[in-house]
C-alpha positions as CSV (number, residue, x, y, z in Angstrom):
1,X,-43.8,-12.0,-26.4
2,X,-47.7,-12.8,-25.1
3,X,-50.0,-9.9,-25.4
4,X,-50.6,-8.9,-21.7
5,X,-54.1,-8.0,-20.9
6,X,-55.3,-4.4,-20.7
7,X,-55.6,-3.2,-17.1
8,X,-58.1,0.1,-16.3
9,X,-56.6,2.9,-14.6
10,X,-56.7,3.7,-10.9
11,X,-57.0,7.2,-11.1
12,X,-60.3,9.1,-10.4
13,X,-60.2,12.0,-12.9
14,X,-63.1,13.9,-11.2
15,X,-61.6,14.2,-7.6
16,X,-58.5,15.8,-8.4
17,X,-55.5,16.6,-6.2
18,X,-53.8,20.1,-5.1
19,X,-51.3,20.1,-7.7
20,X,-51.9,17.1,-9.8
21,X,-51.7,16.5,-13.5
22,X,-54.0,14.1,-14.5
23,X,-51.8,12.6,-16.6
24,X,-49.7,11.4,-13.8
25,X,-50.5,8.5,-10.5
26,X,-49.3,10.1,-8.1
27,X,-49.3,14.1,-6.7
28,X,-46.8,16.6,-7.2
29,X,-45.3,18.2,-4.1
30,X,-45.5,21.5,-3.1
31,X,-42.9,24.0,-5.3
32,X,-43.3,21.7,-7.9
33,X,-46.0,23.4,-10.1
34,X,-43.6,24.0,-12.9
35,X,-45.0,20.2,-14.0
36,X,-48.5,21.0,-13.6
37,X,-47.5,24.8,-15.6
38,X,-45.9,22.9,-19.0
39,X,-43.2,21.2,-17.6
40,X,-41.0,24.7,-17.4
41,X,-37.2,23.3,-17.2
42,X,-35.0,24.7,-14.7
43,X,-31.5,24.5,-16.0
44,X,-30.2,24.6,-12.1
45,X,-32.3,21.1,-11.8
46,X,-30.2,19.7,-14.9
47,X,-27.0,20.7,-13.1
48,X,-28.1,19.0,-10.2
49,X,-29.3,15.5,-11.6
50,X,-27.5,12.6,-10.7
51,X,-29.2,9.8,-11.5
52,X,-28.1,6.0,-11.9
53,X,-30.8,4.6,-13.4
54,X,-33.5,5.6,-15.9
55,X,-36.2,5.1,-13.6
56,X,-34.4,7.4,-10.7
57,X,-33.8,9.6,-13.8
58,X,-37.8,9.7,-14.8
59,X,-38.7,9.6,-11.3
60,X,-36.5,12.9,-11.1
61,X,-38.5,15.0,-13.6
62,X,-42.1,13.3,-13.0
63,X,-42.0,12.6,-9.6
64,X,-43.6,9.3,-10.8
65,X,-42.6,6.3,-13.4
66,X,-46.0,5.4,-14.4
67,X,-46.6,6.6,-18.0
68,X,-48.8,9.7,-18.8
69,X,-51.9,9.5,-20.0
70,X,-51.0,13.3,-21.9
71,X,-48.4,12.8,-25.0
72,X,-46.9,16.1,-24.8
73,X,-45.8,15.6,-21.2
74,X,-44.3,12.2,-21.8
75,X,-42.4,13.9,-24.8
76,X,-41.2,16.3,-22.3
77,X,-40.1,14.2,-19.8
78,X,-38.0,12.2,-23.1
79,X,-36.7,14.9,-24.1
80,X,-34.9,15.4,-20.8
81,X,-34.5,11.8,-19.8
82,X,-33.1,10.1,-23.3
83,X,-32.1,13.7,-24.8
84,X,-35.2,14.1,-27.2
85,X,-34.6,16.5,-30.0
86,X,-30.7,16.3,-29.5
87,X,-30.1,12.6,-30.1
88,X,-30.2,12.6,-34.3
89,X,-31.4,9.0,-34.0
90,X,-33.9,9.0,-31.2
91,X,-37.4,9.1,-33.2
92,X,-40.9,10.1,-31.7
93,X,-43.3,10.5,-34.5
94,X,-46.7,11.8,-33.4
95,X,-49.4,10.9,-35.7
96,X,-53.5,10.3,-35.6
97,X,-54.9,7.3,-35.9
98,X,-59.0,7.6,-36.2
99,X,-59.0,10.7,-34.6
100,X,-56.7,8.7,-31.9
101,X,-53.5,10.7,-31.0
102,X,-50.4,8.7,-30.9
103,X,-46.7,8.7,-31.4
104,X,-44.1,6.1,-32.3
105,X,-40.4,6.4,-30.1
106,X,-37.8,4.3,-31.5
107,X,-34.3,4.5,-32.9
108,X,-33.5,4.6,-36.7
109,X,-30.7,2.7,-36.3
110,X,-32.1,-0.7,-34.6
111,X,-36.1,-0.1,-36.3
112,X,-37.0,-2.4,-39.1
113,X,-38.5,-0.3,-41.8
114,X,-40.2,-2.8,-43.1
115,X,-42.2,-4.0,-40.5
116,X,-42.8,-0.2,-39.1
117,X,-44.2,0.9,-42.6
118,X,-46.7,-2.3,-42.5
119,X,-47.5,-1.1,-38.8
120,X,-48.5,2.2,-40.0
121,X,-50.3,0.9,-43.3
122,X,-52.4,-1.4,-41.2
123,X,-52.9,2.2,-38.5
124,X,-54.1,4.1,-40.8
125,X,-57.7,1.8,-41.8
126,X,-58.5,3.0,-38.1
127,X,-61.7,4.9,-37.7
128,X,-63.3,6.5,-34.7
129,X,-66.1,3.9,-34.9
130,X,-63.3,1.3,-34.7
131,X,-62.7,2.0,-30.6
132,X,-64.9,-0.1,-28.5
133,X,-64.2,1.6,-25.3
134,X,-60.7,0.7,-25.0
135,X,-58.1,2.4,-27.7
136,X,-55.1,0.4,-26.1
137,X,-57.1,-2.9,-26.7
138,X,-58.1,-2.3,-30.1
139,X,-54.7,-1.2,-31.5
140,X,-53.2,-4.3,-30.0
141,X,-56.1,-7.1,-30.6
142,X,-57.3,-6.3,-34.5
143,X,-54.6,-3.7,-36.0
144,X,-50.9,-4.0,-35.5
145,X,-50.1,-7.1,-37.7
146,X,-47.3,-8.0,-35.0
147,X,-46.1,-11.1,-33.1
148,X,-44.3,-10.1,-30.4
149,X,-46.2,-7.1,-28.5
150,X,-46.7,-6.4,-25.1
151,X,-48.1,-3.7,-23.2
152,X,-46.5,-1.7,-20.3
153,X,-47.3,0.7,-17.8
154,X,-44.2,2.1,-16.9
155,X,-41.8,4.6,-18.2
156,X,-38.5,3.4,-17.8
157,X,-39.4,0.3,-18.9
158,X,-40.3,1.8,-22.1
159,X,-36.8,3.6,-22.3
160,X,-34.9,0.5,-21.5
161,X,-37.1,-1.6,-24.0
162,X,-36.5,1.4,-26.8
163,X,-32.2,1.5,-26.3
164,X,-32.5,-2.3,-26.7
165,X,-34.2,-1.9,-29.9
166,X,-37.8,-2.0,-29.7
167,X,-40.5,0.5,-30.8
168,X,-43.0,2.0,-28.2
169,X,-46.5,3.1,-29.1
170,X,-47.9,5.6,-26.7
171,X,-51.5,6.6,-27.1
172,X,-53.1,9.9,-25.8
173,X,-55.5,9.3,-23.2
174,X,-53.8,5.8,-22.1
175,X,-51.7,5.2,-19.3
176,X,-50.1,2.1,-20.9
177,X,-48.5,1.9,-24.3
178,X,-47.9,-0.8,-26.7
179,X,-44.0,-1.9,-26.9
180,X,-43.1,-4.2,-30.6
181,X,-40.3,-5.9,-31.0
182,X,-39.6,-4.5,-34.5
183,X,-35.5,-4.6,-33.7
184,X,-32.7,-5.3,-36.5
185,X,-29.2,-5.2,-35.5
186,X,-25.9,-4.5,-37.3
187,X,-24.8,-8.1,-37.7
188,X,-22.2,-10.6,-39.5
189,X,-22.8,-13.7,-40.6
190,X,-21.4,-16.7,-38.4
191,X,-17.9,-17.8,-39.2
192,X,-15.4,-20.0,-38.2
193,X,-13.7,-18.9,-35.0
194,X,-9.7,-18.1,-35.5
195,X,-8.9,-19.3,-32.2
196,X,-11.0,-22.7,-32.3
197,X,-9.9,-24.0,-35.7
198,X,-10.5,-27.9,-37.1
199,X,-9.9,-29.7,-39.3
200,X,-13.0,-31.5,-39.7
201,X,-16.2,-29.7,-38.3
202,X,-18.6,-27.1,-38.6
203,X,-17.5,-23.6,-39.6
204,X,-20.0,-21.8,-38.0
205,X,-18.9,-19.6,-35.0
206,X,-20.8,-17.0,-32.5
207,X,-21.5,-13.3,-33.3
208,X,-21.5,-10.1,-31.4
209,X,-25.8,-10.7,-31.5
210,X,-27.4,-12.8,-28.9
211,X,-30.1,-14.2,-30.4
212,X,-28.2,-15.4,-33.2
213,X,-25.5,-17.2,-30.9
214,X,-28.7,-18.7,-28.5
215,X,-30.2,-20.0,-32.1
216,X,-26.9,-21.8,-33.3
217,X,-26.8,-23.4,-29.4
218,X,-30.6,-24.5,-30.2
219,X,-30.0,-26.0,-33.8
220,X,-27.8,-28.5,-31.9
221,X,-29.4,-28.9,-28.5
222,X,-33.4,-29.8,-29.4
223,X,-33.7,-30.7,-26.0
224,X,-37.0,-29.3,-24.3
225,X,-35.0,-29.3,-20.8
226,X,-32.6,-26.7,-22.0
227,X,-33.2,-23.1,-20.9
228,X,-32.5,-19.4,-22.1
229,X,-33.1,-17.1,-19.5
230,X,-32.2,-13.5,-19.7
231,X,-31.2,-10.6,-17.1
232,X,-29.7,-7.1,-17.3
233,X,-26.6,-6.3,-16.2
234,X,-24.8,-2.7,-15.6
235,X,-27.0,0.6,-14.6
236,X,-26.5,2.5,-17.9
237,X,-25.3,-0.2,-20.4
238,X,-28.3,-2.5,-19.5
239,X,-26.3,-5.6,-21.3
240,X,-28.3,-8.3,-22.0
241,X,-26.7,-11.7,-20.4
242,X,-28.3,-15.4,-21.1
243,X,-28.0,-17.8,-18.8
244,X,-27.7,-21.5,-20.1
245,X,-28.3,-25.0,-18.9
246,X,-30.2,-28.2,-19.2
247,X,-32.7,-28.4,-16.6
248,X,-32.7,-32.0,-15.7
249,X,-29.0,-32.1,-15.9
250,X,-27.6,-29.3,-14.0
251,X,-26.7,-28.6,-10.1
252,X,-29.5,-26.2,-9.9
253,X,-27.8,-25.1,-6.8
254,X,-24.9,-23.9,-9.4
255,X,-27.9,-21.9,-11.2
256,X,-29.3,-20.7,-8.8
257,X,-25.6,-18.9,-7.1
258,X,-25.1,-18.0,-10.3
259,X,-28.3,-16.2,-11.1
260,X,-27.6,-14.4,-7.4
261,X,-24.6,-13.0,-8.4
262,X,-25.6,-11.5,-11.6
263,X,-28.9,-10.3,-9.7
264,X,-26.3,-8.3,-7.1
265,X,-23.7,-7.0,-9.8
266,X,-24.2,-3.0,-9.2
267,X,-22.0,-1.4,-12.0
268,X,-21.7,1.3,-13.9
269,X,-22.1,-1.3,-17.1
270,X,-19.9,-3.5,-18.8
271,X,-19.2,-2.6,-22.2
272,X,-16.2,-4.8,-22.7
273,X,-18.7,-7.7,-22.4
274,X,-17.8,-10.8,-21.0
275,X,-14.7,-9.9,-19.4
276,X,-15.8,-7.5,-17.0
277,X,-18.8,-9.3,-16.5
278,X,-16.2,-12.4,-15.2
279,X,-14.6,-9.8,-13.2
280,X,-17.4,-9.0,-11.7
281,X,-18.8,-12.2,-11.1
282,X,-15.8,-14.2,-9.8
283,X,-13.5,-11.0,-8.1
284,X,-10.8,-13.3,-8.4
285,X,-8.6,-9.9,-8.1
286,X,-4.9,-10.2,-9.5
287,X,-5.0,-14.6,-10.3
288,X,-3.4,-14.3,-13.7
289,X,-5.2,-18.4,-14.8
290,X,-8.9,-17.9,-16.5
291,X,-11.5,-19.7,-13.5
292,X,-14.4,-19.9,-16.7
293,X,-13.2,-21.3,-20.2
294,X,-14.3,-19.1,-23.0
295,X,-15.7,-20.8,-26.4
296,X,-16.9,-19.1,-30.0
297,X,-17.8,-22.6,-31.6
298,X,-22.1,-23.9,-30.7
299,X,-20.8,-27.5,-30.8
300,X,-18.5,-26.9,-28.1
301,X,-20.7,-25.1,-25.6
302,X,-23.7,-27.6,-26.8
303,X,-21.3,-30.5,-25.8
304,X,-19.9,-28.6,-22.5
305,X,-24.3,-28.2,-21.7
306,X,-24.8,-32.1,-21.7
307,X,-21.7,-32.7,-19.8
308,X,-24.2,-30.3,-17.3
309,X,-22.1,-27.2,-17.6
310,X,-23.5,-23.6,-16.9
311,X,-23.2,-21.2,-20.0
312,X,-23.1,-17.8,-19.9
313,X,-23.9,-15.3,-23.1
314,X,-23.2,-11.9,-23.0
315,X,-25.0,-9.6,-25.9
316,X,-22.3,-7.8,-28.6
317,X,-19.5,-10.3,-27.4
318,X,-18.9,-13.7,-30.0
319,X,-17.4,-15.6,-27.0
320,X,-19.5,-17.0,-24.3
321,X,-18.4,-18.7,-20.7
322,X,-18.5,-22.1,-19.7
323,X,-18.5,-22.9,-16.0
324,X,-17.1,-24.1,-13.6
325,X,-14.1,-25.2,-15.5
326,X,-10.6,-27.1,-14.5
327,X,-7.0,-26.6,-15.4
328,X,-7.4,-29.3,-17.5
329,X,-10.7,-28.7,-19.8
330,X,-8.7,-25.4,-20.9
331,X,-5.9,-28.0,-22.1
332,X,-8.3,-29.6,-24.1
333,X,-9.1,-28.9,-28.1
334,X,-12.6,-29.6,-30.4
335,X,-9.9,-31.3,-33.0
336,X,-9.7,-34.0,-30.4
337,X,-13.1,-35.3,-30.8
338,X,-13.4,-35.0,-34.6
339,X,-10.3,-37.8,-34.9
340,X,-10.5,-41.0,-34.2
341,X,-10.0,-42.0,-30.4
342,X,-6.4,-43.3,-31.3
343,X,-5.5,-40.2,-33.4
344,X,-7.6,-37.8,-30.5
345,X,-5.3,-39.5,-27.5
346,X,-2.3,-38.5,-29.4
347,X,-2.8,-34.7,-30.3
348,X,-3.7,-34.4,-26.8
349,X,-0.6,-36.2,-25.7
350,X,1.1,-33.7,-28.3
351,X,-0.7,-30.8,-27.0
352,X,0.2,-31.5,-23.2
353,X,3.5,-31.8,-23.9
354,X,3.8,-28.4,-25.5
355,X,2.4,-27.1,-22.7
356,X,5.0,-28.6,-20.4
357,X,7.5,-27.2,-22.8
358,X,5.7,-23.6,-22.4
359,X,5.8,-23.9,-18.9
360,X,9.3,-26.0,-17.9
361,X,11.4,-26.2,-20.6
362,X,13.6,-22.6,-20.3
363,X,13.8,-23.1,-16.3
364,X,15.1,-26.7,-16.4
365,X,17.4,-25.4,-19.3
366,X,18.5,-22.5,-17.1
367,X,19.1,-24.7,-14.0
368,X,21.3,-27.4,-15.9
369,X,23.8,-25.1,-17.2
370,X,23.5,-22.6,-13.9
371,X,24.4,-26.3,-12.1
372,X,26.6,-28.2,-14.9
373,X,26.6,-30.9,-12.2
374,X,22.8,-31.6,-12.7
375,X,23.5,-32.1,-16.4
376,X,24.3,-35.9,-17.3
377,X,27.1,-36.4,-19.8
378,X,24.4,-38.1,-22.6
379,X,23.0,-34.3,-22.8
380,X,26.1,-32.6,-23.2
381,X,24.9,-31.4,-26.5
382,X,21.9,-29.2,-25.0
383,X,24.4,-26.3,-24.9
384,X,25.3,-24.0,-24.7
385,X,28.1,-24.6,-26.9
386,X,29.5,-20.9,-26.6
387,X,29.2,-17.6,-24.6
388,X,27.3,-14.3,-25.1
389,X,28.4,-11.0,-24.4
390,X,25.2,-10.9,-22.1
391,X,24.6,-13.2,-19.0
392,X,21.6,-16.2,-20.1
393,X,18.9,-14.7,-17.6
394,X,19.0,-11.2,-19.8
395,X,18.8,-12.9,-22.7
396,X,15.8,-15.4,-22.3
397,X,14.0,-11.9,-20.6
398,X,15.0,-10.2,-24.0
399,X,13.6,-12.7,-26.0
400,X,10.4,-12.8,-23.8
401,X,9.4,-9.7,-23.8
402,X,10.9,-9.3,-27.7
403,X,8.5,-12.2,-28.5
404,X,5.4,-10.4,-26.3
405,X,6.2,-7.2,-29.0
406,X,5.9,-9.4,-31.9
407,X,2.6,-10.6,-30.5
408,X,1.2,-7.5,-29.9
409,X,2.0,-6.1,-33.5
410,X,1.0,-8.7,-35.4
411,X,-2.3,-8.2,-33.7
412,X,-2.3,-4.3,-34.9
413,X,-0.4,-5.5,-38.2
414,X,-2.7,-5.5,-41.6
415,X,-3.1,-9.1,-42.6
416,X,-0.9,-9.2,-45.9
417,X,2.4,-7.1,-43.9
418,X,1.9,-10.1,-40.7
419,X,3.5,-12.2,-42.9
420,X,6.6,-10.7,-43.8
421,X,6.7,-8.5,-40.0
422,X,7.3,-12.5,-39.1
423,X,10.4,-13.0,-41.2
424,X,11.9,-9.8,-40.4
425,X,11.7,-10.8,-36.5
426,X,12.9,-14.2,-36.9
427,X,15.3,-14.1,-39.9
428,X,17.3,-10.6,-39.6
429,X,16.3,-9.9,-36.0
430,X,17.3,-13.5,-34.4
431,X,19.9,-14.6,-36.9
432,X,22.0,-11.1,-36.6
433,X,21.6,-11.1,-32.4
434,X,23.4,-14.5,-32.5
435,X,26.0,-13.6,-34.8
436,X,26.8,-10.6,-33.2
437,X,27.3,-12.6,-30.0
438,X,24.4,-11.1,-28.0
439,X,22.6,-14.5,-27.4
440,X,23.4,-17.8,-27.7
441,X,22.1,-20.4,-30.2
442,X,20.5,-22.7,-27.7
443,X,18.0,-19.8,-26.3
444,X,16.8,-18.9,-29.1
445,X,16.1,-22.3,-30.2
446,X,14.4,-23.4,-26.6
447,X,12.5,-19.7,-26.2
448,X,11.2,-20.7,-29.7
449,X,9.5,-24.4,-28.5
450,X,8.4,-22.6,-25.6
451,X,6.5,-20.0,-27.9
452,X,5.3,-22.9,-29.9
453,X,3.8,-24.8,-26.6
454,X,2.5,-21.5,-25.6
455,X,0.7,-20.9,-28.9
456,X,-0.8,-24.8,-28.8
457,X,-2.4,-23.8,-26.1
458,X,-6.1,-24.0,-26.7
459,X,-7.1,-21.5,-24.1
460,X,-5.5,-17.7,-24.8
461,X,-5.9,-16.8,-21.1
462,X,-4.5,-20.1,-19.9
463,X,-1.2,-20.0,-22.4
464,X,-0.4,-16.1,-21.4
465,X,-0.9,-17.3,-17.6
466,X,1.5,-19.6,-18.5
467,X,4.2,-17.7,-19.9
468,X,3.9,-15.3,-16.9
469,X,5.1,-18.2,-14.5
470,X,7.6,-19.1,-17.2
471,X,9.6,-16.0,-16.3
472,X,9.1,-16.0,-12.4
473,X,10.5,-19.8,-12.9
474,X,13.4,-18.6,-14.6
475,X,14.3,-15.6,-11.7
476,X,13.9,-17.7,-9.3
477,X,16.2,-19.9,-11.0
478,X,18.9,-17.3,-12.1
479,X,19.1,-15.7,-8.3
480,X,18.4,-18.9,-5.8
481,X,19.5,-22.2,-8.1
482,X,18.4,-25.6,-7.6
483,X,16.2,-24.3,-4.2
484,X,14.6,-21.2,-6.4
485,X,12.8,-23.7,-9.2
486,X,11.7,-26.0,-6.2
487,X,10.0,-23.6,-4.2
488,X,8.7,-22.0,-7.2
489,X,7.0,-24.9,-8.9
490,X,5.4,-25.9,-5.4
491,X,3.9,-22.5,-4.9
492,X,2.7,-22.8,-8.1
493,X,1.0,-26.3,-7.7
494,X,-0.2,-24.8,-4.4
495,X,-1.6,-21.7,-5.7
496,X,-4.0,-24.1,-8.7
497,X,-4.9,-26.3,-6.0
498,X,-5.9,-23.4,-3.6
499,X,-8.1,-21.8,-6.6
500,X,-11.8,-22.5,-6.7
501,X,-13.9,-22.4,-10.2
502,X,-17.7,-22.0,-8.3
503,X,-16.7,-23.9,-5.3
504,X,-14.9,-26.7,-7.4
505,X,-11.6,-28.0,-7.1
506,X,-9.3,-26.2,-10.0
507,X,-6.8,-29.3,-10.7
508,X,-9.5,-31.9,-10.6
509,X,-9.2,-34.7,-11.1
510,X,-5.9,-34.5,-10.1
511,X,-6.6,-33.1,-7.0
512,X,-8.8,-34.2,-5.6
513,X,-7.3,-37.2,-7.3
514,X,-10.1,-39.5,-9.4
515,X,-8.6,-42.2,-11.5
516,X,-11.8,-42.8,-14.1
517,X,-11.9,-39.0,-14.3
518,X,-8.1,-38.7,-14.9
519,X,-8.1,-41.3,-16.9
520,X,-10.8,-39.5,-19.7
521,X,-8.4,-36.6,-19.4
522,X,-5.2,-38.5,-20.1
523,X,-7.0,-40.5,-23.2
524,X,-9.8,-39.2,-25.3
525,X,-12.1,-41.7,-24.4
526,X,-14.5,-43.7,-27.5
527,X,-17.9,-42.2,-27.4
528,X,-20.0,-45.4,-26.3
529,X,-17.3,-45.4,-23.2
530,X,-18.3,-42.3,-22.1
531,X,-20.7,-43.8,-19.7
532,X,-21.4,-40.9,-17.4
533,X,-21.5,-37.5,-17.0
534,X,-18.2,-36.0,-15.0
535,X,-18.6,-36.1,-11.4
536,X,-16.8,-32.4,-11.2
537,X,-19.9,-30.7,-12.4
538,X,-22.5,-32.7,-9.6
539,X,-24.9,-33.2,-12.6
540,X,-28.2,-34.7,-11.2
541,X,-28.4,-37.4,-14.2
542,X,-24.9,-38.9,-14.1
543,X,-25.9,-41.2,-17.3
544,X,-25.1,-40.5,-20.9
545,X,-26.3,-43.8,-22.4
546,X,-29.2,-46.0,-21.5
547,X,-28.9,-48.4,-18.5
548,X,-28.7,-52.2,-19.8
């Protein structure tokens, strides 16, 4: 952060106001002398705040969100605006510097002591000869051993920049105060994403800090074009969100829609991260399929960057969003691209048919044996071979939602019990329900491929989407037959086609249909034959490698 230069006051001290405090810009209004007499709290005007933002809150109780040239009315206004003296952690330390008055407002939690202490060491060789007719300027220019301070002049600013993390400096006499980045978060060291494992690769994964996941983006991506720029989401949370790109590569008109949707988000906050903040960005409403693809791995969203993808990072969450996105990228693994083109084309081939499996497999099952005609005599041996005391459609719902509960307790399952919860529900739970004549052999064995497709799913969001059409598949198979899967897989087609990711096709290149495009989805293309960009993103520099 540049030092910013010291600006003079406006205000003419000599020539004051009916009812002004010279510590404030601006004048009080009539029946408002309990600011000028101490700052006398009314509890009624507690009761009766209702601000939604910290500078409609400081505006509330001083009437003005410049900053104070008196210390003890800024600590008055803190103590009713951030909850001074009740918070344990919220700091302001008044000491004197050279006969200078000042005090220090940070949280213990976030404050480097280390730094702070050197701050203070480096204060205290002040002398009242050292002041050469500015205090702000000389603290800032020859005494806090700092790199990152700035100066600002208003209130609220301070308080946002002190919940982030910062310290703030204010200086009796000064309308301006010195804010240092002095900030240390709770933090974990970068592992390898569970959901994003490889075989061959880095190990390295995002954390819940932003720097941190912006600096692992920028160990890959050395490229002066790419660009970081932050904004502030939610009116109390005040979430920090990074928007990503390479500046010679990206639709800028992308960017720039982008950038005016986050700028018109008004919410309370988003403390569950990224997810509300797609929520908020896209209002795709009840659309169960993800419209951004989410990544935890910096190779990933560094590749996804050059392709001219827009990244979004959301502060305390280790995922960030890549957009716009297709039905097809969230098909696609990292483990593709560290094998050989061969081996890549094959997992992929492997991986799409699971997904078929996830999505087909127990309707087309249902259907044959619902319509025994359908079912040619060379598959006689799909089943089922016998009956269950239950009719098929209760049991592949039982087994759904049986296989759902199993998902969601191994979640909340200690690590070493997730294990042996897994051969309970498979072994005595599935093996005891067919021999009791409950279900049939043939669905658990198909319900377990489909969980098996479903799980091989790269994309969480995408594979429980998925499953979700699974079972309307299979009721509109079990009550209409033969015209119940047919209308339900073309609504289905329909509704991906219909869906936009930022104004771009959802099944491309399918539909629209682009055979060079489709044919880099269907085979994992050899680097040097990666030519050029994809044409779904509208990069401005379509060329990866040097023209011949």
């Amino acid at each position: 952060m540049p030092d910013n230069e010291v600006s003079q006051s406006a205000n003419n001290d000599n020539n004051p106001l009916p009812f002004f405090d010279p510590g404030f810009h601006e004048p009080y209004e009539e029946g408002d002398q309990e600011h000028v007499a101490g700052f006398g709290v009314n509890p009624d005007k507690e009761e009766k705040e209702t601000s939604n933002s910290i500078e409609e809150s400081v505006k509330y109780w001083q009437h003005s969100d410049l900053i104070s040239r008196s210390l003890d009315t800024t600590k008055k206004t803190l103590e009713q605006v951030v909850g001074l003296g009740d918070s344990f952690d919220v700091t302001f330390k008044e000491m004197t510097f050279g006969g200078q008055r000042t005090a220090l407002f940070y949280i213990n939690g976030f404050a480097k002591d280390n730094i702070l202490q050197e701050i203070i060491k480096r204060l205290t060789y002040l002398t009242p000869e050292s002041y050469d007719g500015s205090a702000l300027k000389a603290f800032i220019m020859e005494y806090i051993p700092h790199i990152q301070v700035e100066t600002s002049s208003t209130l609220s600013d301070c308080i946002s920049k002190m919940l982030s993390g910062m310290s703030v400096l204010f200086l009796e006499g000064e309308d301006r105060c010195i804010v240092m980045d002095t900030r240390s978060y709770p933090v974990r060291g970068p592992e390898e994403p569970s959901l994003e494992r490889v075989v061959r690769g880095a190990r390295d994964g995002f954390t819940e800090t932003l720097m941190t996941n912006v600096a692992l983006v920028r160990r890959r991506l050395r490229d002066p074009g790419a660009k970081f720029e932050v904004t502030k989401v939610g009116r109390r949370t005040l979430t920090d969100v990074c928007v990503a790109y390479i500046d010679d590569i990206v639709d800028k008109a992308q960017v720039n829609n982008i950038k005016e949707r986050l700028a018109k988000i008004d919410i309370e906050g988003i403390p569950l991260a990224d997810k509300q903040l797609e929520e908020t960005l896209l209002h795709k409403g009840w659309n169960p399929y993800p419209l951004v693809r989410y990544s935890e791995r910096p190779d990933s969203v560094a590749a996804h960057m050059l392709e001219g993808r827009i990244v979004l990072f959301v502060d305390t969450s280790p995922s960030v969003m890549i957009l716009p996105t297709t039905f097809f990228d969230l098909c696609q693994h990292a483990e593709e691209n560290r094998q050989t083109a061969f081996m890549g084309t094959y997992l992929r081939w492997i991986r799409f048919a699971g997904i078929l499996a996830s999505l087909f497999l127990l309707p087309l099952w249902l259907l044959i044996v619902v319509h025994p005609e359908l079912k040619p005599a060379s598959l006689t041996f799909i089943g089922p071979q016998a009956q269950a005391k239950i009719p098929l459609i209760a049991q592949f719902l039982l087994v759904e939602f049986g296989v759902d509960l199993m998902r969601m307790a191994a979640v909340h399952t200690p690590t070493p019990l997730a294990s042996a919860m897994g051969l309970i529900a498979a072994i005595l739970i599935g093996d005891i329900a067919v021999k009791t004549g409950l279900f049939v052999n043939e669905v658990v064995l198909y319900m377990a491929v489909a969980a098996i497709g479903m799980f091989a799913t790269p994309s969480y969001e995408l594979g429980l989407a998925n499953r979700l059409v699974r079972l309307v598949l299979l009721v509109a198979v079990a009550l209409f037959g033969i015209p119940g899967f047919v209308v339900g897989v073309t609504v289905f087609i329909v509704m991906l086609t219909m869906r936009r990711s930022f104004n771009s096709s959802y099944l491309w290149p399918f539909i629209p249909f682009n055979a060079k495009a489709m044919a880099s989805v269907i085979f994992r293309m050899p680097v040097m034959y990666s030519r050029y960009r994809p044409s779904f993103n509208k990069p401005r520099d379509r060329s990866r490698l040097p023209k011949n």
